[in-house]
Backbone as a chain_set.jsonl record, in Angstrom:
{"seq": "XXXXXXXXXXXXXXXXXXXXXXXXXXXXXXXXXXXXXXXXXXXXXXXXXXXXXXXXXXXXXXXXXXXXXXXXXXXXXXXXXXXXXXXXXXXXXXXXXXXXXXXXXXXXXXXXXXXXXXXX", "coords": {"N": [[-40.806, 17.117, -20.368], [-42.511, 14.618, -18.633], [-43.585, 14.535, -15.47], [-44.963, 11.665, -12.899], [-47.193, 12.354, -10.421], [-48.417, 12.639, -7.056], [-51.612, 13.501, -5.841], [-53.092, 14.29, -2.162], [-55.931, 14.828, -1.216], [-57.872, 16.698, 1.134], [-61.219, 16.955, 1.434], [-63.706, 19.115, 2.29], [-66.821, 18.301, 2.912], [-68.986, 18.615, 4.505], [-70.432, 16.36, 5.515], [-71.896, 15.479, 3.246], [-72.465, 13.093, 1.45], [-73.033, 12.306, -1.027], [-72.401, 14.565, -2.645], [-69.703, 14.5, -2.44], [-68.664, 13.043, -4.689], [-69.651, 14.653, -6.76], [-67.925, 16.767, -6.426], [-65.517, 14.994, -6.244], [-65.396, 14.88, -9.131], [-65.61, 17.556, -10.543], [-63.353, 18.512, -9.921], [-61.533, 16.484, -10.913], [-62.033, 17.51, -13.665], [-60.714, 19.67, -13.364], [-57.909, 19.305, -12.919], [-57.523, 18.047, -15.526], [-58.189, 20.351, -17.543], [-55.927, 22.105, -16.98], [-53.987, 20.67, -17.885], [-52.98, 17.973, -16.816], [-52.457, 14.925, -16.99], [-54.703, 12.283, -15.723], [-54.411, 8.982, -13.975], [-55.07, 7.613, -11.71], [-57.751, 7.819, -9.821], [-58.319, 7.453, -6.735], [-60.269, 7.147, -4.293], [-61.088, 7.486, -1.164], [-62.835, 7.419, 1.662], [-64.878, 9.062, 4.088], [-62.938, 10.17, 6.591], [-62.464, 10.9, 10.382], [-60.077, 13.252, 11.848], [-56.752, 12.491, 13.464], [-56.355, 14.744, 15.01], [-57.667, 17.768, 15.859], [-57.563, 20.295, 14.671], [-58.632, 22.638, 13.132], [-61.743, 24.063, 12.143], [-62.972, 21.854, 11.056], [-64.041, 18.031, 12.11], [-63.534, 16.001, 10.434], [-63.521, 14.574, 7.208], [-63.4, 14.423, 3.211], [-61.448, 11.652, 2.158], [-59.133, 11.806, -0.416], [-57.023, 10.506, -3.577], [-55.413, 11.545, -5.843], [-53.571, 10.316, -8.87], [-51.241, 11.69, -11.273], [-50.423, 12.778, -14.402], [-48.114, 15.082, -15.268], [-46.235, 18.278, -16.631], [-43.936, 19.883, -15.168], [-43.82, 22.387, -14.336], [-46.563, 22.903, -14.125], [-46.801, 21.721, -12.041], [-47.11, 23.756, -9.468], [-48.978, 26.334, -10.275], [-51.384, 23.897, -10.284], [-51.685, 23.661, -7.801], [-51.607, 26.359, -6.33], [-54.18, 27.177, -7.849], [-56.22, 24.916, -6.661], [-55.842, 25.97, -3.537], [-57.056, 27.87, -3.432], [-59.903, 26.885, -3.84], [-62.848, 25.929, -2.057], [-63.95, 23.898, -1.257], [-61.667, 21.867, -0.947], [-60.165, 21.005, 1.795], [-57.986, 20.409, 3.163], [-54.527, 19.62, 1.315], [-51.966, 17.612, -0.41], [-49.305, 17.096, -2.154], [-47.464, 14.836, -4.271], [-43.891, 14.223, -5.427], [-44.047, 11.176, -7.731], [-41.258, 8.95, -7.305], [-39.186, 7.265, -9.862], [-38.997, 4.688, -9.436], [-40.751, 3.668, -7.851], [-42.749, 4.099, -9.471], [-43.586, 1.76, -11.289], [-44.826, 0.462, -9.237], [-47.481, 2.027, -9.025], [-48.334, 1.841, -11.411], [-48.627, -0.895, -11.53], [-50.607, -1.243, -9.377], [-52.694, -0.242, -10.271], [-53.725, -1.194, -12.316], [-54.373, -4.154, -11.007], [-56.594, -3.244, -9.658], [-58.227, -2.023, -11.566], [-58.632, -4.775, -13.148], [-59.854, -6.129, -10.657], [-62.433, -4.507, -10.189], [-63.52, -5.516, -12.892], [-64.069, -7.95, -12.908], [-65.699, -7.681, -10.601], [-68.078, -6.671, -11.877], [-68.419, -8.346, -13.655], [-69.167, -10.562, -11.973], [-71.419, -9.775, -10.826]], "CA": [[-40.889, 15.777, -19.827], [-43.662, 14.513, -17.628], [-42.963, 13.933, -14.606], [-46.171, 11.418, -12.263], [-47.234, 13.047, -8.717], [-49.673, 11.819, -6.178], [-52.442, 14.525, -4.921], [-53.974, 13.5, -1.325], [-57.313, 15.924, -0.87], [-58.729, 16.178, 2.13], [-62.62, 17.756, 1.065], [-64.87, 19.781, 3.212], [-68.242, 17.928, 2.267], [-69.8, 18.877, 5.679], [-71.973, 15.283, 5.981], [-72.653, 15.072, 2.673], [-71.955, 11.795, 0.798], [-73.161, 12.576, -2.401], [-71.723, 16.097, -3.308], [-68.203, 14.248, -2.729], [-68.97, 12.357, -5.65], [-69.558, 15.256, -7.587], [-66.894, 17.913, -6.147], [-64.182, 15.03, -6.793], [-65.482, 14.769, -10.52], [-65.003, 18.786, -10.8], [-61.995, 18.622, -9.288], [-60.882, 15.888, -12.048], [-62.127, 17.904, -14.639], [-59.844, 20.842, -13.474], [-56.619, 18.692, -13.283], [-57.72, 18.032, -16.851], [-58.069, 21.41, -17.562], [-54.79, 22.651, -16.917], [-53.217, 19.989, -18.856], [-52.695, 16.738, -16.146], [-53.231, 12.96, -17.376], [-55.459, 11.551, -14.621], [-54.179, 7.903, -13.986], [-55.822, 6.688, -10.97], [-58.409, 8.436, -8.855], [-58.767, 6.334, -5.212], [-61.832, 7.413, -3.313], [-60.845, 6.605, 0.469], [-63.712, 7.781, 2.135], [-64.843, 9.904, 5.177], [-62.297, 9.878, 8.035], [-62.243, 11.454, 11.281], [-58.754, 13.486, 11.934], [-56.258, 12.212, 14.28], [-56.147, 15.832, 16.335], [-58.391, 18.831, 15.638], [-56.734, 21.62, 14.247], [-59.405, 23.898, 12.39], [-63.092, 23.891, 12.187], [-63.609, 20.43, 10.906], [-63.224, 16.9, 12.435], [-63.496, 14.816, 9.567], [-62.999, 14.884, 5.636], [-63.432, 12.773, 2.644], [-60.464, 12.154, 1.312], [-59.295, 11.494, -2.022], [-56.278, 10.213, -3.88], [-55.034, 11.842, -7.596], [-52.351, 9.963, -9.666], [-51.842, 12.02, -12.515], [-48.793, 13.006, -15.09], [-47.893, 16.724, -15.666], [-45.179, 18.941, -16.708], [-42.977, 19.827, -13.777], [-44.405, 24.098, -14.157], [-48.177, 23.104, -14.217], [-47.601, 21.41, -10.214], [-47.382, 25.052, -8.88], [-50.37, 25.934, -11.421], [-52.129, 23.325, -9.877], [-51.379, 23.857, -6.073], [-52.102, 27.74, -6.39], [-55.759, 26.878, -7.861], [-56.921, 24.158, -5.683], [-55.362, 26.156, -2.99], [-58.78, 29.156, -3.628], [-61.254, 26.508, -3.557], [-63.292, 26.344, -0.509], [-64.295, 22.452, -0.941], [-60.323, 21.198, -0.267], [-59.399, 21.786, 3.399], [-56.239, 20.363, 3.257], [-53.68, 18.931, 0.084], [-50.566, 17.425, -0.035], [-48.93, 16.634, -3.454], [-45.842, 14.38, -3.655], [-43.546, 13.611, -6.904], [-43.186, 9.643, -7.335], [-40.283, 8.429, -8.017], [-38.995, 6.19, -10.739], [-38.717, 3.455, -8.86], [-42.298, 3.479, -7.565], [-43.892, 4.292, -10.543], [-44.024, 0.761, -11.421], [-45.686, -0.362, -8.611], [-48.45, 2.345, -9.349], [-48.865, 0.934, -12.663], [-49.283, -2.348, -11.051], [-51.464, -1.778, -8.42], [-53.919, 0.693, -11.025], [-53.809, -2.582, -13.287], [-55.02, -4.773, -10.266], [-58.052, -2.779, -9.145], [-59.495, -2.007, -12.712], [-58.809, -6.27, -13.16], [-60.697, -6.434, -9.707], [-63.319, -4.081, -10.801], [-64.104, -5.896, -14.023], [-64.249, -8.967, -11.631], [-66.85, -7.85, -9.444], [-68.792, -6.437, -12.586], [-68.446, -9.775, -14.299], [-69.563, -11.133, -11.236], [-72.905, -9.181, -10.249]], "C": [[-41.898, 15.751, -18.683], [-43.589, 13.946, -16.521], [-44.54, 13.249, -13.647], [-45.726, 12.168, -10.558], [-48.503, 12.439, -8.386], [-50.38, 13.381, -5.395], [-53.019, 13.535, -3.562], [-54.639, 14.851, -0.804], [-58.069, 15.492, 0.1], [-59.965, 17.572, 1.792], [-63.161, 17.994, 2.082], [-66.035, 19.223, 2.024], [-69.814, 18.262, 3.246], [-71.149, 17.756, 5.842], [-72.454, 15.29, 4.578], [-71.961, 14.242, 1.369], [-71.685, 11.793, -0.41], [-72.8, 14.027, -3.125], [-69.981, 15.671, -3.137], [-68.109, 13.427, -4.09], [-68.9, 13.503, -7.131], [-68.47, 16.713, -7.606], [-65.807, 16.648, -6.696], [-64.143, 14.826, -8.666], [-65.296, 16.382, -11.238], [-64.017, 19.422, -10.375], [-61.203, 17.722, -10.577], [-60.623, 16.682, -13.16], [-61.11, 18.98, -14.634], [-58.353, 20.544, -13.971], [-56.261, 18.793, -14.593], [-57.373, 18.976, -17.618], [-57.036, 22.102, -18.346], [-53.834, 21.526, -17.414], [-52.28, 18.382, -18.186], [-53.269, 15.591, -16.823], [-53.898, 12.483, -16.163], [-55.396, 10.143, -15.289], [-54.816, 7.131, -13.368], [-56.484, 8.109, -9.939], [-58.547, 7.004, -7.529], [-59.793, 7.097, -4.342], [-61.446, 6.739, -1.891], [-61.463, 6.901, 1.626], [-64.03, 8.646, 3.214], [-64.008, 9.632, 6.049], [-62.013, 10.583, 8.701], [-60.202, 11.949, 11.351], [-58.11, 13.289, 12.993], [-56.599, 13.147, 15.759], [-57.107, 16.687, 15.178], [-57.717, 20.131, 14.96], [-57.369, 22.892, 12.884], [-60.879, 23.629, 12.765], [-63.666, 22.561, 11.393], [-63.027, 19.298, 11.648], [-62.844, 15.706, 12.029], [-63.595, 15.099, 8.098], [-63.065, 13.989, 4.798], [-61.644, 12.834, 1.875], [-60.389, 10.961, -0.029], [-57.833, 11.413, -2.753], [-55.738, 10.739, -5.296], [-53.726, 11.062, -7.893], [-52.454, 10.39, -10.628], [-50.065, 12.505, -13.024], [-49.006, 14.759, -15.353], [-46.591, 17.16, -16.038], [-44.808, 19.608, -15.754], [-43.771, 21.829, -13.306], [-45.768, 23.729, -13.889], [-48.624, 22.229, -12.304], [-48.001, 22.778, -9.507], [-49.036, 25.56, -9.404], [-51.48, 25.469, -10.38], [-52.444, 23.715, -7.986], [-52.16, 25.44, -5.908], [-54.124, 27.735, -6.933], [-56.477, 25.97, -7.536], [-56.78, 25.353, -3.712], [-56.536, 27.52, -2.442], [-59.849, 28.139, -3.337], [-61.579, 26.007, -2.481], [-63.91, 24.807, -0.628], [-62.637, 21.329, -1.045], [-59.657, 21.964, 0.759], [-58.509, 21.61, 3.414], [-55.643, 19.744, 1.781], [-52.559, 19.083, 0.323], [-50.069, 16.642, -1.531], [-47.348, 16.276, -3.326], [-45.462, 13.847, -5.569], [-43.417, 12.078, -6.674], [-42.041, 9.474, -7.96], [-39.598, 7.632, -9.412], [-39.108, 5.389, -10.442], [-40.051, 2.686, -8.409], [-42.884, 3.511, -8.443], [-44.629, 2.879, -11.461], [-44.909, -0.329, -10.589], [-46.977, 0.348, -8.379], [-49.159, 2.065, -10.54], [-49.709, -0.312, -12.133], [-50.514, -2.628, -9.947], [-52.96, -0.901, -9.233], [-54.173, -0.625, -12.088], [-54.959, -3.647, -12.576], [-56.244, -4.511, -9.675], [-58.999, -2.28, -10.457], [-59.449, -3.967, -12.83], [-60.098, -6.142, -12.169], [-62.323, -5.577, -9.966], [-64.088, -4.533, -11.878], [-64.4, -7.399, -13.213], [-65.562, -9.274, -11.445], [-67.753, -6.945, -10.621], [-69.306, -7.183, -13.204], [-69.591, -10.6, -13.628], [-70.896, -11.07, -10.92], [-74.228, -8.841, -11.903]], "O": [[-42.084, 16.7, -17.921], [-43.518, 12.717, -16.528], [-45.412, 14.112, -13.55], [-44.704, 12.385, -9.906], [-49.361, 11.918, -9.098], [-49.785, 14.129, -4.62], [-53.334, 12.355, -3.717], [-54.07, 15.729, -0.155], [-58.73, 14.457, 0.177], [-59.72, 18.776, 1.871], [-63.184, 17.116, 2.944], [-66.152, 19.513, 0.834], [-71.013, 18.214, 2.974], [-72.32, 18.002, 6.13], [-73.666, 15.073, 4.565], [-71.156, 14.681, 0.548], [-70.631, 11.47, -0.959], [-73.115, 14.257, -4.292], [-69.105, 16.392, -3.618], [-66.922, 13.293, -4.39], [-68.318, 13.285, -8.193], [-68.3, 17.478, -8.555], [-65.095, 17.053, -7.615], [-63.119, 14.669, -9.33], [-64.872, 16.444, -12.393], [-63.799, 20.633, -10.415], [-60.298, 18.296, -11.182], [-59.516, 16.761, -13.693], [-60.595, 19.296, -15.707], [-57.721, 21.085, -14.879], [-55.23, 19.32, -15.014], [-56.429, 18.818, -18.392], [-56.986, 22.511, -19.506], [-52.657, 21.778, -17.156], [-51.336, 17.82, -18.741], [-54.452, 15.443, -17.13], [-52.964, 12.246, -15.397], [-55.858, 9.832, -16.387], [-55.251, 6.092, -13.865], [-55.857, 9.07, -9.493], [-58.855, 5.826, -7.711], [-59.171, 7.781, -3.53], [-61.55, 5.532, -1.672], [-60.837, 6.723, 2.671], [-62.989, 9.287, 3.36], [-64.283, 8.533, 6.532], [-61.188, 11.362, 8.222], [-59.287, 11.2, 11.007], [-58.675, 13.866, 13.923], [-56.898, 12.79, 16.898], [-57.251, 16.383, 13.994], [-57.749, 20.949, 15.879], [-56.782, 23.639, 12.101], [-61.107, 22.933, 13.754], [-64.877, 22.429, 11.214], [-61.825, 19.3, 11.914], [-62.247, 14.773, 12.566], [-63.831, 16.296, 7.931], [-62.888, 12.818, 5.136], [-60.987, 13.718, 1.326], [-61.018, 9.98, -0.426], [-57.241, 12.467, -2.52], [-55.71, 9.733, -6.004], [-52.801, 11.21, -7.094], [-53.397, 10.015, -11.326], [-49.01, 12.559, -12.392], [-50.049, 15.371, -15.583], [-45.695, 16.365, -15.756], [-45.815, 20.164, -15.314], [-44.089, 22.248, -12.193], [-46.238, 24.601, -13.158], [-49.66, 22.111, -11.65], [-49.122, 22.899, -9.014], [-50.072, 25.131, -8.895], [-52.254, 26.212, -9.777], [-53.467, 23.954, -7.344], [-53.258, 25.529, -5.357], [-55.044, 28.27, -6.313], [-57.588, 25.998, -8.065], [-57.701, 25.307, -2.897], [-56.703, 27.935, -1.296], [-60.741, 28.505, -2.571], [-60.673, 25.563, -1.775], [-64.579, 24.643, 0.392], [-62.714, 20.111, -1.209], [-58.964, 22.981, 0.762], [-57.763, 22.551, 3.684], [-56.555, 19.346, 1.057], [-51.985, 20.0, 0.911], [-50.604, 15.579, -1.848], [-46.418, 16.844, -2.754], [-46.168, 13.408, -6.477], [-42.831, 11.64, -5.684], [-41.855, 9.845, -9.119], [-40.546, 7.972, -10.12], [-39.537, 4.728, -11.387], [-40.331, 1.496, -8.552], [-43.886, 2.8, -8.363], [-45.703, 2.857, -12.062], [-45.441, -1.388, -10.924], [-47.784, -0.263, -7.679], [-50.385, 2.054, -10.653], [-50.897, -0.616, -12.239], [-51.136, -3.661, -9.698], [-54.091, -0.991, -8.754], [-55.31, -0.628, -12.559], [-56.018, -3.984, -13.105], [-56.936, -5.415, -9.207], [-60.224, -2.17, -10.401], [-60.53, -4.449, -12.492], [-61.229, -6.06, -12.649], [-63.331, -6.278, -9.876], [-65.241, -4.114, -11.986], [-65.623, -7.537, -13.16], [-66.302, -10.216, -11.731], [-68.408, -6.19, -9.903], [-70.496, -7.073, -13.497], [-70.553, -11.137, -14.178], [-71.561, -12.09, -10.738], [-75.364, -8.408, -11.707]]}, "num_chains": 1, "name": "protein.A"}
């Protein structure tokens, strides 16, 4: 049974805009990989960290919604956990209860997306 989880990746890009673009697309592909559904990627951009607490002071970060089998989170955690372009990660199970309002709000931003494609 598949249970959905939320990744939040905070990337070492060191200033550079466009290699986050392509580290979180080989980062997708890994999820993939190892046998995750990728539901919603959120892109939430560079942000400075509250307090300091290693050698960076800012990070892009990055959102995964994806489905897996309950053995392949460890899996996953253990090989993001080697690569040297995610400084920090924090992976959470959603609930049942929530999972409908990730449906709904991944519904509302491809709508809004086709929108502002429509639009331009």
């Amino acid at each position: 049974m598949k249970n959905k989880y939320e990744a939040l990746l905070v990337l070492n890009t060191k200033g550079n805009e466009d290699g986050a673009n392509k580290i979180i697309d080989r980062i997708e592909g890994e999820f993939k990989k190892e046998g995750a559904e990728i539901e919603q990627v959120q892109r939430l951009d560079r942000r400075h960290f509250a307090y300091v607490a290693g050698p960076l002071d800012s990070g892009y970060f990055v959102n995964f919604v994806f489905g897996a089998e309950p053995h392949l989170i460890e899996k996953i955690k253990s090989k993001f956990k080697l690569d040297a372009d995610i400084y920090r990660a924090h992976y959470q199970k959603i609930p049942l209860r929530r999972r409908g309002a990730v449906k709904a709000a991944a519904k509302a931003a491809t709508k809004a997306t086709k929108a502002a494609a429509k639009a331009a």
